[in-house]
C-alpha positions in Angstrom: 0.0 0.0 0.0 1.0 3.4 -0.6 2.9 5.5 2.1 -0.6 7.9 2.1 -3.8 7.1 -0.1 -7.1 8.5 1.2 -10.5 7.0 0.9 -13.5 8.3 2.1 -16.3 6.4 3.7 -19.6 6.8 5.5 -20.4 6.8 9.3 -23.3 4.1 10.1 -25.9 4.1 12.7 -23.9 3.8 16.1 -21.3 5.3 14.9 -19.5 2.3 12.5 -17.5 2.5 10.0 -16.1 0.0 7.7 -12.0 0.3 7.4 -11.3 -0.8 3.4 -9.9 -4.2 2.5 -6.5 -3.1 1.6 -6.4 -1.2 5.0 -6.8 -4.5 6.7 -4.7 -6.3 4.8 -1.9 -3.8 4.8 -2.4 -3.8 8.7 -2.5 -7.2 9.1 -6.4 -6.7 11.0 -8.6 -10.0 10.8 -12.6 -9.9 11.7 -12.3 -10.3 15.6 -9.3 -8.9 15.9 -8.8 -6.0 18.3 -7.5 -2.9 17.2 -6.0 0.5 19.0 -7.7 3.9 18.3 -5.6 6.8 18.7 -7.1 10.8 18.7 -4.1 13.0 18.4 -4.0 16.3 16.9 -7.7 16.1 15.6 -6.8 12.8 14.0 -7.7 9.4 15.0 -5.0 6.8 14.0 -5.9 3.1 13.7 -2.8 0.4 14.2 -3.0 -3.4 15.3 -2.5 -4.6 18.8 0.4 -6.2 17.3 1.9 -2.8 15.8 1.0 -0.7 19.3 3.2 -3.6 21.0 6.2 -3.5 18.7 6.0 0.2 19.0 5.8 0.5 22.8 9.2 -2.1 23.2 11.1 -0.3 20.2 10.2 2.8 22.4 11.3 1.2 25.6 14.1 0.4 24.0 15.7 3.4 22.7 15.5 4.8 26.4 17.2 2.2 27.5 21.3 1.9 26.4 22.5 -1.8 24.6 24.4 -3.1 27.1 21.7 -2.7 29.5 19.2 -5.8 30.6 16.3 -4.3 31.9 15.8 -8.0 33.2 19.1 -7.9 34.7 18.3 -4.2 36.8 15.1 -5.4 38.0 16.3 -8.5 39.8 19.1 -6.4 40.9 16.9 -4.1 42.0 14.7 -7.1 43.8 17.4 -8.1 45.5 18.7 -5.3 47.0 15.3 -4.5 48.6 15.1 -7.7 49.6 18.6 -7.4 51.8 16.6 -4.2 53.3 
């Protein structure tokens, strides 16, 4: 899919609408699957569970430097409470 392509659809009763087939597919979305709704800046932003996840660990991530195991601090961290 295209980096931007715009389509226009039409709110139903209750407020549905239907996200295109090439939308889905491109997001990898499946009937029943879940999906994140983001309204930011007057926008709202549709991504996968699956694409909110990989976002939120590759943001994790560049906070945190590579030779650092956030595994490896927090039982540190368990630890030294524990000798408290």
């Amino acid at each position: 899919m295209a980096k931007e392509t715009v389509v226009t659809t039409t709110v139903a009763e209750g407020g549905r609408i239907v996200i295109p087939a090439s939308y889905r597919k491109a997001l990898g979305i499946r009937p029943g699957d879940e999906i994140v709704l983001r309204f930011a800046d007057g926008e709202v932003r549709i991504t996968s569970r699956a694409q909110a996840r990989r976002r939120a660990r590759e943001y994790v991530r560049s906070l945190v430097p590579d030779n650092v195991s956030l595994v490896d601090e927090l039982i540190r961290e368990r630890r030294e409470s524990a000798d408290d």
